[in-house]
N, C-alpha and C positions, 0 to 999 in steps of 0.2 A: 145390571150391565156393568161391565168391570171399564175403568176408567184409567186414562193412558198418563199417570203420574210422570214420564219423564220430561227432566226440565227440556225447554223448548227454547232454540238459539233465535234471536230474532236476526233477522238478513240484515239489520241498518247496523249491528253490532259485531257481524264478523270480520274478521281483519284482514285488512289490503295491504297486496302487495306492492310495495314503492319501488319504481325500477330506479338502479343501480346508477351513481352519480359518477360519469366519467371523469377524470383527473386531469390536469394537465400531460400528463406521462401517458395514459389511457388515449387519449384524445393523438397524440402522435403517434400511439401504435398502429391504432386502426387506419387513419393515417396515410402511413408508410406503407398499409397490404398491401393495395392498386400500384405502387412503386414497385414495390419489391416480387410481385409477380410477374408485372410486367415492363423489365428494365429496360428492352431498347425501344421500345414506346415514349416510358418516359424520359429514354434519354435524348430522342429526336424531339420531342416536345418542349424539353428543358432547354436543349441544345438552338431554339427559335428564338426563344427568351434571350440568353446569353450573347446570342450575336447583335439582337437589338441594342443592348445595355452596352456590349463591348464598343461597339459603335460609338455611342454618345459617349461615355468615359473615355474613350481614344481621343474624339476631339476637344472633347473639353480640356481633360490632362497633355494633351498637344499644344493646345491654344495658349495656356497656360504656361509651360513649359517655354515657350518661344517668348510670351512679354515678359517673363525671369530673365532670359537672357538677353530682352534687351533694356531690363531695369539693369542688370549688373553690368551691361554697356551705358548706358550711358551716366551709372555710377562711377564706372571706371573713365570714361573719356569726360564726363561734364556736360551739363545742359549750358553753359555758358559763354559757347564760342556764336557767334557772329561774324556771315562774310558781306563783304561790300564786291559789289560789282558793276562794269558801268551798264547804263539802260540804252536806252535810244532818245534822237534827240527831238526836238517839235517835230522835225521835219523826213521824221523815220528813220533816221542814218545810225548807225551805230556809234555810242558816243564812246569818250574816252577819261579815265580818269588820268587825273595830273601826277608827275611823275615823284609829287613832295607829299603825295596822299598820305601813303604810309608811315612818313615821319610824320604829317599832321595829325592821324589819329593816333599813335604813340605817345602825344601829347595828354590826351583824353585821361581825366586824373583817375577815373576807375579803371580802366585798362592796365591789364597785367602784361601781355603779351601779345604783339603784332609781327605779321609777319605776311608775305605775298607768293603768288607764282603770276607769270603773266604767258600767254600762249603763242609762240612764236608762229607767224603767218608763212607757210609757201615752203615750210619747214617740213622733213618724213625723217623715218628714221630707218634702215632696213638692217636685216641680220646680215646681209654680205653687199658687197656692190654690183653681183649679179644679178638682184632684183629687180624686176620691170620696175617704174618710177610709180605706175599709178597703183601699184598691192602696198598699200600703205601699212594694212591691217587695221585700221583707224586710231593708231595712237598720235596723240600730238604728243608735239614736242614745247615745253615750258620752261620757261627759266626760274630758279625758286631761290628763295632768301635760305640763309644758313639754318634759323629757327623756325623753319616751316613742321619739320617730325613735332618738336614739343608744342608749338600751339595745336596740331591740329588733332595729335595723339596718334600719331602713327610711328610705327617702328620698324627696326629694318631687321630682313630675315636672313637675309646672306652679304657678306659685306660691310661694309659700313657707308652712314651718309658724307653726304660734302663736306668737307671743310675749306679753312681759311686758304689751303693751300691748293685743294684742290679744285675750287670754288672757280681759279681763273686761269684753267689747266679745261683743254677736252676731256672732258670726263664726266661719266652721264650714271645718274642713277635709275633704275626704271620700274614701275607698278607693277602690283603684283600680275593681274591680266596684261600688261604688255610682255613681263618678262616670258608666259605660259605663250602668246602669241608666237614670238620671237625664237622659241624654244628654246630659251635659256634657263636654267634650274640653279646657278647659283654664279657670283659674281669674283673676279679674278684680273691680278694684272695685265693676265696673258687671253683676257675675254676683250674682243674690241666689236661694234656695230658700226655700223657705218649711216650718218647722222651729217645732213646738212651738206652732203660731198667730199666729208673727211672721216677720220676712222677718231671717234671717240672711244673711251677705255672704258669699261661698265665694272664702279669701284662700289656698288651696291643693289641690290633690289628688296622694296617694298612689300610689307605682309598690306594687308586689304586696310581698306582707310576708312569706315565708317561714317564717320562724320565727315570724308570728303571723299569721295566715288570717285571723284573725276581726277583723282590721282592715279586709281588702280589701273586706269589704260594710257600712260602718260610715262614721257622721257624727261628726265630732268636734270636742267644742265645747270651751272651756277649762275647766278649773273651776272658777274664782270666778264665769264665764257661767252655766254649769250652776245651781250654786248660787241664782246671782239670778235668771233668766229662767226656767227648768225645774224650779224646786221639788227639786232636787238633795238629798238628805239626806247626805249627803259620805262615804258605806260605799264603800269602793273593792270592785269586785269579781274584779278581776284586777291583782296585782300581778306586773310582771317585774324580775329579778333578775339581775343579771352579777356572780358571782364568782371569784375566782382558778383558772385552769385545775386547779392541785393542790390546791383548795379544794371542789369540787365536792359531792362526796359527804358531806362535813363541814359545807358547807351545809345541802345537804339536808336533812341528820336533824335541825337545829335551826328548821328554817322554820317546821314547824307550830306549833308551841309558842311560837317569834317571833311568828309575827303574830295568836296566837289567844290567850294562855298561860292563860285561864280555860278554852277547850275545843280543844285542839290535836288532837284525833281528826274537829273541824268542819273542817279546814282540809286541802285537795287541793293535795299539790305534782306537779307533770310537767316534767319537760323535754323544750321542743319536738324541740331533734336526736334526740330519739330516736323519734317518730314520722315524719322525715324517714326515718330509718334502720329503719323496720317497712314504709315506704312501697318501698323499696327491696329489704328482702325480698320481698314481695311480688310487685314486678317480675323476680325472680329466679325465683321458681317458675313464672312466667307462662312468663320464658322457656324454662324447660324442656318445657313444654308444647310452644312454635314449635321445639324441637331437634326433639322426636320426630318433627312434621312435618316437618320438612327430611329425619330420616332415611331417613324413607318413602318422600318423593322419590326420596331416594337408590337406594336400594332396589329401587324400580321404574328406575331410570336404570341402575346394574347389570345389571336383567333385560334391558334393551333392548339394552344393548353383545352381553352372550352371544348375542342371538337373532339381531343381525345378524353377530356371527363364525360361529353355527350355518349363516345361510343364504348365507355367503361359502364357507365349506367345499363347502357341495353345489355353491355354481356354479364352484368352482373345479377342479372335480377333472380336469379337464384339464392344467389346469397344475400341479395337484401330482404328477400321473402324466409328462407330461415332464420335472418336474425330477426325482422319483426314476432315471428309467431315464436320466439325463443323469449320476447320478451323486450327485445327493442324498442324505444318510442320514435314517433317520426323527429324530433329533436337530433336525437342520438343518430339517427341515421342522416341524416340533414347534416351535422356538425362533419360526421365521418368523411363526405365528400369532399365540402370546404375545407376541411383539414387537407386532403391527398390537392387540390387543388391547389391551395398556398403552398404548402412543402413543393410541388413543382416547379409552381414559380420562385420560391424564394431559392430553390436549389439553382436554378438557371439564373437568376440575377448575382446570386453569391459570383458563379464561374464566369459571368462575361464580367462582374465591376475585376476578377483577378487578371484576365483576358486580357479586360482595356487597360489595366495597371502594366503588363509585362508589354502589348503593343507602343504603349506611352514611352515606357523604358528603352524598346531596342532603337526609337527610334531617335529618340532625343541622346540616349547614346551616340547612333549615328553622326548626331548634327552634334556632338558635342553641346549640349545643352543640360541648364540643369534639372532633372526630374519633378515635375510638380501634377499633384494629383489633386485637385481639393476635395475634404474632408466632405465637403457639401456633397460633393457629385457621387463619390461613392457610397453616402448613406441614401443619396436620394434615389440614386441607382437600387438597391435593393430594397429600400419604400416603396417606388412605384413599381417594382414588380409583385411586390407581394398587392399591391392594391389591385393592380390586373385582373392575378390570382383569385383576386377576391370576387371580382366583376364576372370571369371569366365560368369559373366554377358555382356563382350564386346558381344558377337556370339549373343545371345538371342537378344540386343538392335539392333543390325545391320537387324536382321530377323524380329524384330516389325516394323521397321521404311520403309523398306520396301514393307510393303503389302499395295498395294492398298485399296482404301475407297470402290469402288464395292468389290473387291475380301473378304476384311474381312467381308464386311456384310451379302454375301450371303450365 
């Protein structure tokens, strides 16, 4: 019997095929297919994403944007000013400060600058003498010290303010909202209001007053005017104060007793930066409110990416069954999805952080504001989208890599 001499391969020793190690470059091509076959899919998908992201990057970069401008307010005006005003007395009556307050706290050795208005009672001011008595507009009428623009940092935008001479002459300066009231737009020899029963000369008006509001709806006469024309009884009733930045609080505790020292419990001090700076809280809670809704967005923009990888899956199962029996591992097909799934989201977080960058811009434009974006919001913005990405597309990659090469191709 003739015997079968050929050598004989043993099956533990025939060589295996290693499937193919996708590349970083590889790994975005594949990818990119589900994108690029199906672009207004994922452009409405992307386009979910983006408006979540844009959302919270608008308010953040907003938010932001408005406490810039008012650090570089009250860089520019000072946290240092201080006003006194009178209180009420045991007996609930409206008290009075004394009419030597102003020069007593003038006295105060860190004090730079003092300076008063006081509001004249029973006093209107109208744009003609045809006006019924009671359309006041709600502007009062105050009498103000010469150095009241530099303590208080207001400047004037048409005109000029009082002086020495005009100081005890009818002649009225007026805030910015009085003057838009009154509808008057800028200020002139031949501009007169009629004030108190007489025709004052309106030789100025006021840009907006920051640190003192209660100028912007207000007429301001001098006060030796005051005095003679308006029955003035010469009680200041708002004094403002500028003292030494490391003087502040030392101030402070000696104000009341400065300007009152028979009833220093009569007398209200505040410093306006810090109702700029409650103003500003304020706007911080708010914005926390617009975060939640941008998350929301978000949130639903997430749900949208998963439902179109869910329903890319089903219509794909043709080509995930050619590539298996081609040679694919479930790995390589698993990675493929999560890839097209991040590439979506991260393309949709890129266009809403650019989105909320350009809404940020036109608006703070608008408001004359200076542009601020932080660097945190829009790296985190595009983090937590691709993390989404990640959440959103894991189920759908799990379910492609799973289907058999019979099962999907039949």
């Amino acid at each position: 019997m003739a015997t079968d001499t050929r050598p004989r391969v043993n099956a533990d020793t025939r060589p295996r095929l290693t499937p193919a190690r996708l590349g970083p470059g590889d790994v975005l091509r594949v990818g990119g297919v589900g994108l690029r076959t199906r672009p207004l899919r994922a452009f409405l998908s992307a386009l979910g994403i983006a408006i979540g992201i844009a959302a919270m990057i608008a308010v953040v970069g907003i938010s932001s944007s408005s406490r810039a401008d008012l650090d570089r307010t009250l860089d520019r005006l000072g946290t240092n000013l201080l006003t006194v005003a009178p209180g009420n007395t045991i007996f609930g009556d409206q008290a009075a400060l004394p009419v030597e307050s102003v020069a007593m706290i003038g006295r105060i050795g860190p004090v730079t600058d003092v300076s008063a208005t006081a509001q004249v009672p029973d006093v209107a001011v109208y744009r003609t003498d045809r006006i019924p008595s009671g359309e006041t507009g709600g502007i009062a009428v105050r009498a103000a010290r010469l150095g009241l623009p530099g303590t208080v940092g207001a400047t004037v935008r048409s005109g000029s303010w009082l002086n020495a001479a005009t100081e005890r002459y009818p002649t009225v300066v007026l805030g910015d909202a009085a003057a838009r009231r009154l509808g008057l737009g800028a200020a002139g020899p031949e501009v007169q209001v009629y004030l108190g029963g007489r025709w004052f000369t309106l030789v100025g008006i006021l840009a907006p007053a920051p640190l003192a509001p209660e100028l912007d709806s207000s007429a301001l006469v001098g006060w030796p005017a005051a005095e003679t024309y308006l029955g003035f009884d010469g009680h200041p009733t708002t004094v403002y104060t500028r003292a030494r930045e490391n003087s502040v609080e030392a101030v402070r505790a000696v104000l009341g007793a400065t300007a009152n020292p028979e009833s220093p419990n009569e007398v209200q001090v505040s410093r306006p930066s810090d109702a700029l700076a409650a103003a500003a809280a304020t706007d911080e809670a708010f914005t926390g409110l617009l975060l939640g809704l941008g998350a929301v967005a978000l949130l639903v923009g997430g749900v949208g990416v998963a439902n179109t990888m869910v329903i890319s899956v089903l219509e794909r199962r043709a080509e995930i069954g050619l590539r298996r029996s081609l040679g694919a591992t479930r790995g390589q097909v698993r990675v493929q999805f999560l890839a097209e799934s991040l590439l979506l989201s991260a393309l949709g977080g890129t266009g809403g952080v650019l989105l909320g960058i350009l809404v940020t811009a036109g608006y703070a434009f608008w408001r004359q504001w200076p542009t601020v974006v932080p660097l945190w919001a829009m790296a985190g913005g595009v983090g937590v989208t691709v993390l989404i990405g990640g959440f959103a597309g894991l189920y759908p990659a799990v379910r492609a890599a799973r289907l058999a090469p019979t099962e999907a191709l039949a």
